[in-house]
Backbone as CSV, one residue per row, in Angstrom:
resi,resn,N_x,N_y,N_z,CA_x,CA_y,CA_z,C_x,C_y,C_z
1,UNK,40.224,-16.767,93.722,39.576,-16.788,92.394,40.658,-16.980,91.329
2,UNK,40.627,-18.242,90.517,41.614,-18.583,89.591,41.327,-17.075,88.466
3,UNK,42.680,-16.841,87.812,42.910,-16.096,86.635,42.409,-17.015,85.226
4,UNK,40.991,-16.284,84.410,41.210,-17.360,83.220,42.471,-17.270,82.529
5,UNK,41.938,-18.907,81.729,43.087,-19.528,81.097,42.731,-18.889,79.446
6,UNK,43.859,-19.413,79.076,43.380,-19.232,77.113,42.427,-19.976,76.652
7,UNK,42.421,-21.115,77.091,41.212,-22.239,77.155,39.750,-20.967,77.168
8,UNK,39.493,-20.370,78.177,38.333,-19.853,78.704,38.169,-19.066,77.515
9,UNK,38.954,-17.901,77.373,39.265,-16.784,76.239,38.845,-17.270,75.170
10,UNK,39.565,-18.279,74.417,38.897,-18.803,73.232,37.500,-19.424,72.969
11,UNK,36.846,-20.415,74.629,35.258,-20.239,74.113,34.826,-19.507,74.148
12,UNK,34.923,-18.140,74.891,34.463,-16.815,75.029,34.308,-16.377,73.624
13,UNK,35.331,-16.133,72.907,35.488,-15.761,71.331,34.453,-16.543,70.461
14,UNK,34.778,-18.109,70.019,34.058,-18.724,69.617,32.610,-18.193,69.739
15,UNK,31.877,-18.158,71.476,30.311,-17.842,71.184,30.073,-16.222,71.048
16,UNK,31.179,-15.683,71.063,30.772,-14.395,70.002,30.261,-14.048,68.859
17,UNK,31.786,-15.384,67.969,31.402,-15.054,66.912,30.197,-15.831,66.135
18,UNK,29.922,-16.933,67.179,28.325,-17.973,66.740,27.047,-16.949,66.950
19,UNK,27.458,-16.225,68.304,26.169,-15.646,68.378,25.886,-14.443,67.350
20,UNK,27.082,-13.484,66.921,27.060,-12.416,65.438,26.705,-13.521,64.340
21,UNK,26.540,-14.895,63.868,26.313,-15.367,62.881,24.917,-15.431,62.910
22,UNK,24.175,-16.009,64.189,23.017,-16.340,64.708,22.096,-15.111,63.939
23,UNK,22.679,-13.828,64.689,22.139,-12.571,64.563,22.089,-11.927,62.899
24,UNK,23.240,-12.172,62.280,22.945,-12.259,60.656,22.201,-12.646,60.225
25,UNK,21.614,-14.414,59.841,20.900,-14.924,59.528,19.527,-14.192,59.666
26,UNK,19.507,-13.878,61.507,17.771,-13.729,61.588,17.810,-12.445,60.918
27,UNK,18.270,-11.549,60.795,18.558,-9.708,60.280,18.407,-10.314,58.535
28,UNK,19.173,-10.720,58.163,18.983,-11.178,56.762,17.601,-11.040,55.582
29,UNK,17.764,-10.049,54.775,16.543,-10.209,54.282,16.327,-11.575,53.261
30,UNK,15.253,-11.956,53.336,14.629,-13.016,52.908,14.441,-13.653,51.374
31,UNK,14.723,-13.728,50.173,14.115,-13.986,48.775,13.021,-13.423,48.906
32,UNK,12.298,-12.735,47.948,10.964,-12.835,47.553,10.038,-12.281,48.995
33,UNK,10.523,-11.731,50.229,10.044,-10.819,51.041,9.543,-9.646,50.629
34,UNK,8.946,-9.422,51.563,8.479,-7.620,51.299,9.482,-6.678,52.112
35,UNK,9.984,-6.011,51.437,10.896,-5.247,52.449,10.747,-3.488,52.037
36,UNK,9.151,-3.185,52.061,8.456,-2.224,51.808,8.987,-1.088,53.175
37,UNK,9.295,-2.004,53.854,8.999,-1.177,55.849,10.397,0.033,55.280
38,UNK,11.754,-0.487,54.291,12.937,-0.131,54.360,12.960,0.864,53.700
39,UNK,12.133,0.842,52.655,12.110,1.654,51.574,11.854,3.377,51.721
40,UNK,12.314,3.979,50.690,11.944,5.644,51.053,10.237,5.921,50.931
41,UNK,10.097,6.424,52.011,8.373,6.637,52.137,7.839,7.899,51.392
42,UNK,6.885,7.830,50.416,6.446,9.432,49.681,5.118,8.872,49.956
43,UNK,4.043,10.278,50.047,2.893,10.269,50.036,2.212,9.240,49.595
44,UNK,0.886,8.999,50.063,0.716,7.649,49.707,-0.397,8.228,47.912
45,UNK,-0.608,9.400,47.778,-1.157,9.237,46.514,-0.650,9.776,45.414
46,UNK,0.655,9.696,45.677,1.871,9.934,44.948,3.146,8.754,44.627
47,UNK,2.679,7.946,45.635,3.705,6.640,45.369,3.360,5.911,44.315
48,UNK,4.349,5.516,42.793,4.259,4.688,42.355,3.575,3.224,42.827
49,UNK,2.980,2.690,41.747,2.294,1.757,42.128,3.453,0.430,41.825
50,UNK,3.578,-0.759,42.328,4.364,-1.305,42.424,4.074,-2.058,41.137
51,UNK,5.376,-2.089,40.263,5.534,-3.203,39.205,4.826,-1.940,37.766
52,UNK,4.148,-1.471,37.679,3.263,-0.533,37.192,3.983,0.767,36.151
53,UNK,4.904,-0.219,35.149,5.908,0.554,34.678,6.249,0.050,33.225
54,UNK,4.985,-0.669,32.734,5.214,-1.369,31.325,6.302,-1.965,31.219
55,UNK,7.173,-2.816,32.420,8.076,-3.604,31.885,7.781,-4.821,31.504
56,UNK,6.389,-5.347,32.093,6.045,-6.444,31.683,4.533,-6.776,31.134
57,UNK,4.468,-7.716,30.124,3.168,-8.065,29.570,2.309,-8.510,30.193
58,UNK,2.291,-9.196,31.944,1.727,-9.272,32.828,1.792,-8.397,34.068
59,UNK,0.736,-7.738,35.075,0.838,-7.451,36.109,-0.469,-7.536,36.599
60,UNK,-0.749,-7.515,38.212,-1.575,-7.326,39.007,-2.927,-8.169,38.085
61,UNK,-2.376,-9.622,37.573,-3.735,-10.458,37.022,-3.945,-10.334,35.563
62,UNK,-3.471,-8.484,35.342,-4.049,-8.695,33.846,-2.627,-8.736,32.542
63,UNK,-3.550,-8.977,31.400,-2.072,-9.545,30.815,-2.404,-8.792,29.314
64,UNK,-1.386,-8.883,28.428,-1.218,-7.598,27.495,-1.514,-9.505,26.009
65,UNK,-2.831,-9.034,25.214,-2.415,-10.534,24.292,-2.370,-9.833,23.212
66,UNK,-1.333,-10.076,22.427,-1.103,-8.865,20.982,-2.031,-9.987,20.089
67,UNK,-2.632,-9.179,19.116,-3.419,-9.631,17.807,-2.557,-9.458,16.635
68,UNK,-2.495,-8.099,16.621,-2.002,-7.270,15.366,-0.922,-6.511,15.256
69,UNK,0.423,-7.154,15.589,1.389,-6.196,16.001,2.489,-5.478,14.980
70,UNK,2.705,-4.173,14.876,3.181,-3.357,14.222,4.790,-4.327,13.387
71,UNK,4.569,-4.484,12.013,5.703,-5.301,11.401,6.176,-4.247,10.280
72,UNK,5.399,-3.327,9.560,6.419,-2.757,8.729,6.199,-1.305,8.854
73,UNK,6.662,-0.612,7.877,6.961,1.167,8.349,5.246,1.660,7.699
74,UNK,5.085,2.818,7.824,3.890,3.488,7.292,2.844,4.292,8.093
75,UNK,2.531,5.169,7.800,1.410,6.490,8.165,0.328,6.093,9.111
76,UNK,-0.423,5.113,9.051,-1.223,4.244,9.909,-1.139,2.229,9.960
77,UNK,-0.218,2.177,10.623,0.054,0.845,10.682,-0.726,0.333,11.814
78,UNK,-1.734,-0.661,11.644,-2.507,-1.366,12.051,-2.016,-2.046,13.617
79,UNK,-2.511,-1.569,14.767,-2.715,-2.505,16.086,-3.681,-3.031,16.707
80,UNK,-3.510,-4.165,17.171,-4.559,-4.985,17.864,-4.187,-5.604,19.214
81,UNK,-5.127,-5.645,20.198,-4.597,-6.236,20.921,-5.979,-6.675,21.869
82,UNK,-5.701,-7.277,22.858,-6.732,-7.612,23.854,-6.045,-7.699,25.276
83,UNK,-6.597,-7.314,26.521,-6.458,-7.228,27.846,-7.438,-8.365,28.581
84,UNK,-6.515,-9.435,28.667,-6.938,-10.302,29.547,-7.268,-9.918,31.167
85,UNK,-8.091,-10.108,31.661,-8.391,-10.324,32.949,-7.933,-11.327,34.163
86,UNK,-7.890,-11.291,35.423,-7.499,-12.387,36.552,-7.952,-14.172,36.106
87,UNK,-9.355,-13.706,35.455,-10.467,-15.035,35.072,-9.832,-15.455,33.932
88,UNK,-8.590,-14.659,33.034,-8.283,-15.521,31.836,-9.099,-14.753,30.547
89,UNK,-10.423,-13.850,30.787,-10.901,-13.574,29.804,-10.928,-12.270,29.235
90,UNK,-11.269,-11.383,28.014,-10.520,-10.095,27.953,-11.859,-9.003,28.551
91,UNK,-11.219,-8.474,29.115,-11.604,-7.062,29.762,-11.857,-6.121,28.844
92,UNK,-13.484,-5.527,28.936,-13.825,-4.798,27.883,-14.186,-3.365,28.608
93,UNK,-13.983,-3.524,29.413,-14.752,-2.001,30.073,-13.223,-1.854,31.662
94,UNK,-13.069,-0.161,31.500,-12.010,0.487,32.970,-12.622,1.704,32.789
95,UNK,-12.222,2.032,34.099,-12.290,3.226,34.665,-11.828,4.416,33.696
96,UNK,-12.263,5.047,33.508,-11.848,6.802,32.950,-10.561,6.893,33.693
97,UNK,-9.721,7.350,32.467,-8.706,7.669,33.154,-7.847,9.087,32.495
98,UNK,-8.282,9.890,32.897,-7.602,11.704,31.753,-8.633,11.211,30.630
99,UNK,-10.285,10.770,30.676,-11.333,10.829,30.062,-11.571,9.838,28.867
100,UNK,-10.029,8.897,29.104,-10.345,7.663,28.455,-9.666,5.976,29.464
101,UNK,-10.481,5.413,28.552,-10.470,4.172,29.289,-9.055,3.669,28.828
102,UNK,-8.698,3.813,28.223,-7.547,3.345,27.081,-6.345,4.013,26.772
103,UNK,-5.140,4.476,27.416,-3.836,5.096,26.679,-3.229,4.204,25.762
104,UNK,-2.644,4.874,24.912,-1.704,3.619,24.420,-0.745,4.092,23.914
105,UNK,0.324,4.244,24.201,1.851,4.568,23.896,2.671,3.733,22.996
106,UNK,3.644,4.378,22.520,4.446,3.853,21.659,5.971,4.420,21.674
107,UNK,7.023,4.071,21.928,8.458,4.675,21.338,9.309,3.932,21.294
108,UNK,10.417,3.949,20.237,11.289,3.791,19.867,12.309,4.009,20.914
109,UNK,13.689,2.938,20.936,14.963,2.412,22.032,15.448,3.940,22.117
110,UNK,15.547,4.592,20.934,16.423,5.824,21.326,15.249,7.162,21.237
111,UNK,14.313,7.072,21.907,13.588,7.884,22.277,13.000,9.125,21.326
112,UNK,13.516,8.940,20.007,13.226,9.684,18.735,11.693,9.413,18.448
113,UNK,11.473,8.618,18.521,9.528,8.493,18.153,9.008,7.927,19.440
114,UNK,7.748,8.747,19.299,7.013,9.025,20.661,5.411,8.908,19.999
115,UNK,4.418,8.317,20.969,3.307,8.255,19.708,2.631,7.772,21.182
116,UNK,1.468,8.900,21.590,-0.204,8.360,22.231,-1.294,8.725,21.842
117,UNK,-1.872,7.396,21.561,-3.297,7.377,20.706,-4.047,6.435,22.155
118,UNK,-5.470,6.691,21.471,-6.319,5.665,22.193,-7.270,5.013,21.412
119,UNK,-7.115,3.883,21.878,-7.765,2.825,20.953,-8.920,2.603,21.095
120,UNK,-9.993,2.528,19.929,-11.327,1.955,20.467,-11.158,0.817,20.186
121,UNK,-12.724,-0.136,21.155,-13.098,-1.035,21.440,-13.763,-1.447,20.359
122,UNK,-13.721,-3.013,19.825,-14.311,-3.547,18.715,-14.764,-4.807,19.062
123,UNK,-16.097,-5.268,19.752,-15.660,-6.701,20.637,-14.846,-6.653,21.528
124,UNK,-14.548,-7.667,22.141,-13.132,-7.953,23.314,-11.966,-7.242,22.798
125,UNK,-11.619,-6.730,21.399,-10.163,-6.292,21.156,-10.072,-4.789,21.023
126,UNK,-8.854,-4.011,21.306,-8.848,-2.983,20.728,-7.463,-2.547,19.542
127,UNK,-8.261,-1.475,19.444,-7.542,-1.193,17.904,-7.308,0.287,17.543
128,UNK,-6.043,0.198,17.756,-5.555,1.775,16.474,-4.971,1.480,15.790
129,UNK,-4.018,2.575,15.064,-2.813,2.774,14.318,-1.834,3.371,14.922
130,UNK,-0.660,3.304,14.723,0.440,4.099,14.868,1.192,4.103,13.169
131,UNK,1.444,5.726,13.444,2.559,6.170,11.744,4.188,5.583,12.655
132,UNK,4.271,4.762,11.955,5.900,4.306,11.848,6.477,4.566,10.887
133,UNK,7.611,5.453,10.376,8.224,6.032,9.473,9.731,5.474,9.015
134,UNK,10.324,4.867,10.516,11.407,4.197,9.830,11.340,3.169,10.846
135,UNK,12.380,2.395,10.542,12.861,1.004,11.333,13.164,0.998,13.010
136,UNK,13.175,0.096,13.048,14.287,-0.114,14.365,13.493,-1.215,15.373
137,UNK,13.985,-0.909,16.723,13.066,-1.398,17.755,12.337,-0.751,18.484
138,UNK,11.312,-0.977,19.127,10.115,-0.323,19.705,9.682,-0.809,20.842
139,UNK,8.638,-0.228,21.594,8.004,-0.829,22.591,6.446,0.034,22.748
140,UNK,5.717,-0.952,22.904,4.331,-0.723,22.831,3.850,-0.579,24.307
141,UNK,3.238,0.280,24.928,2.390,0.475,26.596,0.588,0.351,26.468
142,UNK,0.168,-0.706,27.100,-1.247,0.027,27.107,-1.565,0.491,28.462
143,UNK,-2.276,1.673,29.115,-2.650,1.715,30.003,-3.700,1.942,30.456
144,UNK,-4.477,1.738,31.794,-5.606,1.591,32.410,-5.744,1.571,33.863
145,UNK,-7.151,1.384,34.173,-7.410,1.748,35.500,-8.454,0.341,35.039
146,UNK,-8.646,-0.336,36.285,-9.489,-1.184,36.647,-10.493,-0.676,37.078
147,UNK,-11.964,-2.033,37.085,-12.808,-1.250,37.437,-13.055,-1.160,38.955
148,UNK,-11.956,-2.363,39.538,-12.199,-2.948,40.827,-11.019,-2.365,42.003
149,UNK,-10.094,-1.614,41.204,-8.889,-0.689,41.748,-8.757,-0.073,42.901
150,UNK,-8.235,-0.171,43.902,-8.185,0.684,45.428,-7.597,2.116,45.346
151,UNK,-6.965,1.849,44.053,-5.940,3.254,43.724,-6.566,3.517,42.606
152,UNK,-6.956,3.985,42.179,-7.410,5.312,40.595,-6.358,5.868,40.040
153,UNK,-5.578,6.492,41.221,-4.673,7.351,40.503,-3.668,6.720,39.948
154,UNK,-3.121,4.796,40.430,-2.320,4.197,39.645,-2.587,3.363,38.693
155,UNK,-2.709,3.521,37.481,-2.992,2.382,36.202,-2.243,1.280,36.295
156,UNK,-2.966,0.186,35.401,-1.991,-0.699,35.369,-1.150,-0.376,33.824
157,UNK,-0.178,-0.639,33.880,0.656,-0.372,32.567,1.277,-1.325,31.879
158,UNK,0.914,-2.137,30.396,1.678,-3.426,30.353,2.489,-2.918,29.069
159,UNK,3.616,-3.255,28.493,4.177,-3.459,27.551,4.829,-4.724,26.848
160,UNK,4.851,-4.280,26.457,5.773,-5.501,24.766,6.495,-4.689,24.176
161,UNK,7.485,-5.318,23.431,8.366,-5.275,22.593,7.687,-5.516,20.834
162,UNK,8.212,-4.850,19.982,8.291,-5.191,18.563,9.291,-4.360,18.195
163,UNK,9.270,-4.772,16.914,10.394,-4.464,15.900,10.069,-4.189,14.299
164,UNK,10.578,-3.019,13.779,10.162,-2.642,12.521,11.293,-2.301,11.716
165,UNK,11.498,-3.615,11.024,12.675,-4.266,9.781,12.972,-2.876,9.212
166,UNK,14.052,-3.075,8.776,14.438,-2.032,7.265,15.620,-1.392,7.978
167,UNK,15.856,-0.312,7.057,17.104,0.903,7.624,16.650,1.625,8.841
168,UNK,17.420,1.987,9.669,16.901,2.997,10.799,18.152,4.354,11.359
169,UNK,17.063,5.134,11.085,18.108,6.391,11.395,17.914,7.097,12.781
170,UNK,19.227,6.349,13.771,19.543,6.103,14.678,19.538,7.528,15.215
171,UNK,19.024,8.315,16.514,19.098,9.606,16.926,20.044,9.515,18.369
172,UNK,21.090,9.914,18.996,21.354,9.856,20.187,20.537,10.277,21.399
173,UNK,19.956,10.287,22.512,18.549,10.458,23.407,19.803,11.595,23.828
174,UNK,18.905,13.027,23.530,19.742,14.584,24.006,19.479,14.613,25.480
175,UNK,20.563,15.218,25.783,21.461,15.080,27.343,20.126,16.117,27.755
176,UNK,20.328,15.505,29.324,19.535,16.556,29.894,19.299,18.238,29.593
177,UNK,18.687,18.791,29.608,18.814,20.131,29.227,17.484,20.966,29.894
178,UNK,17.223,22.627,30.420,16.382,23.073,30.894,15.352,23.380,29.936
179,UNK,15.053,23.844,28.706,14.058,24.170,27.439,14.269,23.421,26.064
180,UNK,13.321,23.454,25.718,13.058,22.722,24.535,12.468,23.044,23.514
181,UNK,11.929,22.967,22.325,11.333,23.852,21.685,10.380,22.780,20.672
182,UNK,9.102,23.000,21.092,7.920,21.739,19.879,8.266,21.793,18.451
183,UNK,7.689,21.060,17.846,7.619,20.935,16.116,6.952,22.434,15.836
184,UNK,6.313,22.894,16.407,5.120,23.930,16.009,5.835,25.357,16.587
185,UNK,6.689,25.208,17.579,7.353,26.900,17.522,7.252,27.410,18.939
186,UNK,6.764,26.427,20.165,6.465,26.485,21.359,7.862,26.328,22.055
187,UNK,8.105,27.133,22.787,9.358,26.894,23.945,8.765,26.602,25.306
188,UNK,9.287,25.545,25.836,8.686,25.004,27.185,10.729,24.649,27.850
189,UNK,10.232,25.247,29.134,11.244,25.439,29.976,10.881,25.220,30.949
190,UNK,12.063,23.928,31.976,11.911,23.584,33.120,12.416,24.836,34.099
191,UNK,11.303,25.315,35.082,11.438,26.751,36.110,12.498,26.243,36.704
192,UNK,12.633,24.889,37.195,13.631,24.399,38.253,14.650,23.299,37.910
193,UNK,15.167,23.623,36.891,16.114,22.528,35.876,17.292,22.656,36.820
194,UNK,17.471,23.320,37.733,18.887,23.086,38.652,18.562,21.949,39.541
195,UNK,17.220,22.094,40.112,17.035,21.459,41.184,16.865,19.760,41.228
196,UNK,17.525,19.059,42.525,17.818,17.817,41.667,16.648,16.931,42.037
197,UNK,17.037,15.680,40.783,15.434,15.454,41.165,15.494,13.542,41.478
198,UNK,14.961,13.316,42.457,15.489,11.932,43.625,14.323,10.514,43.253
199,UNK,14.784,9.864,43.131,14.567,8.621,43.097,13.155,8.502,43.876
200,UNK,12.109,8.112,43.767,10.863,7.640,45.037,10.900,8.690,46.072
201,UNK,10.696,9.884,45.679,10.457,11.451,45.872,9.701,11.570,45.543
202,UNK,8.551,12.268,46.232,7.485,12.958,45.743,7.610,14.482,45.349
203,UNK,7.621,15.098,44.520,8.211,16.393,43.756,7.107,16.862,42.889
204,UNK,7.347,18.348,42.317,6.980,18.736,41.184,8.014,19.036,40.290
205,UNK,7.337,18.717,39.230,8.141,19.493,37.999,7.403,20.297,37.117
206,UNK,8.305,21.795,37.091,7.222,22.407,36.518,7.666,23.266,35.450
207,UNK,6.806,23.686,34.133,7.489,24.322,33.104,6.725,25.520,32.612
208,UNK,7.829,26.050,31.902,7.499,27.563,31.610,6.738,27.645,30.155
209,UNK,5.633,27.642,29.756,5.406,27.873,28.311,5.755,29.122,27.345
210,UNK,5.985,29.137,26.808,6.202,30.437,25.199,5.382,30.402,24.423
211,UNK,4.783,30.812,23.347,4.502,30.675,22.314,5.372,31.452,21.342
212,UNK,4.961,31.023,20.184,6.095,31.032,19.196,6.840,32.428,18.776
213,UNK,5.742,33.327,19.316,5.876,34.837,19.172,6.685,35.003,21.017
214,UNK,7.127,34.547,21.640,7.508,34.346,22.681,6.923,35.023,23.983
215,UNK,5.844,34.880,24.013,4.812,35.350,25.215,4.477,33.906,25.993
216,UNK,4.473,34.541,26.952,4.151,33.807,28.385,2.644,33.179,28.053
217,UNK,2.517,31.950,27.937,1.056,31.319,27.471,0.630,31.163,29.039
218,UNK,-0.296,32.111,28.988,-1.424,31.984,30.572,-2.605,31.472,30.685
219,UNK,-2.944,30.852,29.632,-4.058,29.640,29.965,-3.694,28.961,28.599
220,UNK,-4.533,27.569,29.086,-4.587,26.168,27.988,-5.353,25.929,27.478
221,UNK,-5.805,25.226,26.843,-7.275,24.550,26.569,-7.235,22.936,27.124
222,UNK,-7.919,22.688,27.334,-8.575,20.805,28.197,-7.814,20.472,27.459
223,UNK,-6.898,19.371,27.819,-6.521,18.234,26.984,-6.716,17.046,28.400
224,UNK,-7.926,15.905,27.520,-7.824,14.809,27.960,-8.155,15.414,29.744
225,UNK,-9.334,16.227,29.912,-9.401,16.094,31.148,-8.496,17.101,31.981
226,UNK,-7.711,17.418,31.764,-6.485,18.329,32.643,-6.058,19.826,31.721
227,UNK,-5.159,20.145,32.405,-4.229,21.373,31.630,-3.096,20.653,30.730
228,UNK,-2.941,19.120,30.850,-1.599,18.801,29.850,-1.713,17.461,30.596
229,UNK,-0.758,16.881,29.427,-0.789,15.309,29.986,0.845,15.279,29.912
230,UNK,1.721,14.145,30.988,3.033,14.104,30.947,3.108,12.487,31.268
231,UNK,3.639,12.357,30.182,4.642,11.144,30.554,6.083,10.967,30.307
232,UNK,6.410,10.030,31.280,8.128,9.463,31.111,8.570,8.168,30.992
233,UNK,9.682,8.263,30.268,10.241,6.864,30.193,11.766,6.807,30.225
234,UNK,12.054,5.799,31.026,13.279,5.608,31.172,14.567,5.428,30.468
235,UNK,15.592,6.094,29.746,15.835,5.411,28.591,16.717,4.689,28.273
236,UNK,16.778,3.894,29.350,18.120,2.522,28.948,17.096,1.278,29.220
237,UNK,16.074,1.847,30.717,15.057,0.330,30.754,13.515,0.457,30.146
238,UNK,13.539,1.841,29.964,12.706,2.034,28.507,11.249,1.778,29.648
239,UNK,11.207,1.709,30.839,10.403,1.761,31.633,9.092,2.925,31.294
240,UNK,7.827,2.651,31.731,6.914,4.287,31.629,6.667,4.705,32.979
241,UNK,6.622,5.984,32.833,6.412,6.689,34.300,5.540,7.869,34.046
242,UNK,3.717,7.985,34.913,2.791,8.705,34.504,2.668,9.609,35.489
243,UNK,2.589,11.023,34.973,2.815,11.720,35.970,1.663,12.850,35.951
244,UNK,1.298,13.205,37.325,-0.150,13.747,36.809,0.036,14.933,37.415
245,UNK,-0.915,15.986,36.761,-1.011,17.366,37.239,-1.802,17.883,38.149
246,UNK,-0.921,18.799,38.630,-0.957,19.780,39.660,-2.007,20.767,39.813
247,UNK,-2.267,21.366,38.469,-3.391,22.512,38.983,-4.528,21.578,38.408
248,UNK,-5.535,22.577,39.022,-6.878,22.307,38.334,-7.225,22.313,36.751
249,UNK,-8.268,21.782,36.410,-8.342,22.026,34.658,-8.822,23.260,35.154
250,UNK,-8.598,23.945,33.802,-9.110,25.675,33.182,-8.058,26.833,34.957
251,UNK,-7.025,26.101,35.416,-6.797,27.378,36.223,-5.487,28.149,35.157
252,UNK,-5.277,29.214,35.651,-4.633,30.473,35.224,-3.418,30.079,34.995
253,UNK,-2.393,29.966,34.302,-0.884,29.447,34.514,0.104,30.905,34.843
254,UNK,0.158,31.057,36.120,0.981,31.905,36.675,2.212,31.834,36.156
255,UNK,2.861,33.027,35.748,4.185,33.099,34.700,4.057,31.736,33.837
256,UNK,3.605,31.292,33.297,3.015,30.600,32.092,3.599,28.856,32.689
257,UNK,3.217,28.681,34.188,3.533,27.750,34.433,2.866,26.182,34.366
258,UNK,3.090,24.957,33.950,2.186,24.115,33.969,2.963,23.255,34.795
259,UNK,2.532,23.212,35.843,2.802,22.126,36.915,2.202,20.484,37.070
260,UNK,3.260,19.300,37.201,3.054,17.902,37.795,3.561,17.702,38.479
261,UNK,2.647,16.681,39.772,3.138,15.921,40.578,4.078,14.408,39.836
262,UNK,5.238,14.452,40.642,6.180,13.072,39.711,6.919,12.043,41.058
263,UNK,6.685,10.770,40.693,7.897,9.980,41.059,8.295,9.131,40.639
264,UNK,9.861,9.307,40.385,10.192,8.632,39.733,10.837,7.131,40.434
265,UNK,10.892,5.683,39.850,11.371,4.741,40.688,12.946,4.486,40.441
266,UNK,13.122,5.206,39.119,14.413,4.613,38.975,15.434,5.792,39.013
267,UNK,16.940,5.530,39.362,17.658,6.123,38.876,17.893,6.623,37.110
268,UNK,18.579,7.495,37.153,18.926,7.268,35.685,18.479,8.460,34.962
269,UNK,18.282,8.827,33.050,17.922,9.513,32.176,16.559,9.073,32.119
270,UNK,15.498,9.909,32.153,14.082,10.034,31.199,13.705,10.945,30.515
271,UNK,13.269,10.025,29.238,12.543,11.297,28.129,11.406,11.480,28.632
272,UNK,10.992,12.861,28.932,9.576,13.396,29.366,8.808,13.546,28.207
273,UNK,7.567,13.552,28.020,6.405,14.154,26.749,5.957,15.106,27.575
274,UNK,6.263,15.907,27.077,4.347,16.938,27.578,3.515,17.182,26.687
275,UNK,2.343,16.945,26.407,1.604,17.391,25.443,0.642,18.581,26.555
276,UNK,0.165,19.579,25.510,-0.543,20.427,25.765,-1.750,21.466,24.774
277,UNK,-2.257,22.019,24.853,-3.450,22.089,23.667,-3.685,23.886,23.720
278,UNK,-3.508,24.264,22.903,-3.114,26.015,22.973,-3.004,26.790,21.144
279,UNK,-4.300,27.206,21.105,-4.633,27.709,19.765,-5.297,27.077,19.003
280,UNK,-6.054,25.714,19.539,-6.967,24.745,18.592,-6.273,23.591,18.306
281,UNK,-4.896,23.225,18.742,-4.273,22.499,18.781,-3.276,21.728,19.931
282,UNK,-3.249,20.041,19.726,-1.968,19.808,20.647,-0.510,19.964,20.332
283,UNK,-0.032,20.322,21.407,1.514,20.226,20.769,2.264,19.286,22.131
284,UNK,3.152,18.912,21.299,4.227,17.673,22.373,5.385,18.191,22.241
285,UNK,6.363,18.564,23.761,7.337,18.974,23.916,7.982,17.768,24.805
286,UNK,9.274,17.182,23.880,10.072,16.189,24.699,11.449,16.671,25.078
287,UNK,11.449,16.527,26.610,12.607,16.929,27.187,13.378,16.213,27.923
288,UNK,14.635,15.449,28.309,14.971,14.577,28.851,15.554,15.654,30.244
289,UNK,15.520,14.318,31.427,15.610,14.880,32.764,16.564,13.394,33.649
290,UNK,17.762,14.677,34.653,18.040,12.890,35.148,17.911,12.855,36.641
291,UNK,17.675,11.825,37.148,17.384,11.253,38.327,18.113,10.564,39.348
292,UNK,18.823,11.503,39.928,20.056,10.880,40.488,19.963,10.918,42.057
């Protein structure tokens, strides 16, 4: 039996390294594939809905057509808009969603103005106001539930961009922190502000209420269907992220807790809202949280 030569050795090598190229290619993920199989798996009625994050004026068919869009500062500044449908035409009727068909959000790049109203229907368009007080740049969310939806619990969420001329008094978005304290005298504190909180995780986050006399607030009043409504947004991609609650409406808030289910898609800082309704009134506590 001859000893191979170098001759042999080197095609040997050669279809090694053809066949590791072979094997790249097919392993290779694809452009524009689904590569859902790779991804971190959370509950399925807790997983973000895909795309579903007001970054864009189109998703899943329907499309965001501005009428009336916010141009100068003032107390009730005029919006309009209409929600096109798959067919091209505007969509006048969705699903209940926290007891309206309609959210509609508003904030400012550095997370200083925060604003949800819901718009009624006038014909095909709808319409509120938002108080804009000073300048800068902005971004507008509408959100909804279809009527034809497999998921309920995920809206579709579209945004736009505007901008409101003049001077603007610029706020830095405050570093993460565990409590916060409302316009009205409420302290709300994250129970688990150590604990870290992961990317496409299914989690709670949950907070401690006060009232202004500093007692443990052990029940709420309804807001919108629930014990509190929470949203987030991202604040460099200014993304929205809706996060829904945990207990039942009208249950007891054990050590004055108000609990949501959350996931978040992105890395990074978000300003949270909580609004909540306690003494005949709502109050909104914004707290930023990061996601690492």
């Amino acid at each position: 039996m001859r000893k191979p030569r170098f001759t042999d050795w080197l095609f040997l090598a050669l279809a090694l390294v053809i066949g590791a190229a072979a094997v790249f290619v097919a392993l290779r993920p694809t452009p524009g594939a689904d590569h859902s199989a790779h991804r971190p798996v959370v509950t399925a009625d807790l997983a973000p809905a895909a795309h579903s994050d007001g970054l864009s004026e189109a998703e899943s068919g329907y499309r965001f057509e501005r009428i009336t869009t916010p141009a100068v500062r003032g107390p009730e500044v005029p919006v309009a808009f209409r929600i096109l449908g798959p067919d091209g035409r505007p969509v006048t009727r969705f699903l209940d969603n926290q007891t309206k068909q309609m959210h509609f959000f508003a904030v400012r790049d550095d997370m200083n103005v925060f604003q949800h109203v819901h718009p009624a229907l006038d014909g095909d368009t709808w319409h509120t106001s938002l108080a804009l007080t000073d300048g800068g740049a902005y971004r507008m969310f509408a959100e909804f539930v279809p009527l034809d939806t497999k998921d309920p619990r995920h809206p579709v969420v579209l945004g736009v961009p505007f901008t409101v001329p003049g001077d603007t008094t610029f706020v830095p978005v405050p570093a993460p922190a565990g409590e916060t304290v409302t316009a009205t005298g409420y302290r709300v504190a994250r129970v688990d502000a150590t604990a870290r909180i992961s990317p496409l995780r299914a989690q709670l986050i949950r907070f401690a209420l006060r009232g202004p006399d500093g007692a443990l607030i052990t029940a709420v009043d309804p807001h919108l269907g629930a014990n509190g409504h929470l949203t987030g947004f991202h604040t460099m991609l200014l993304s929205a992220t809706h996060l829904h609650p945990a207990q039942p409406l009208g249950a007891r808030l054990v050590n004055g807790e108000l609990t949501f289910h959350a996931v978040f898609s992105d890395r990074g800082e978000y300003r949270l809202f909580l609004e909540f309704s306690h003494g005949g009134r709502v109050h909104t506590a914004a707290i930023t949280v990061a996601v690492n």
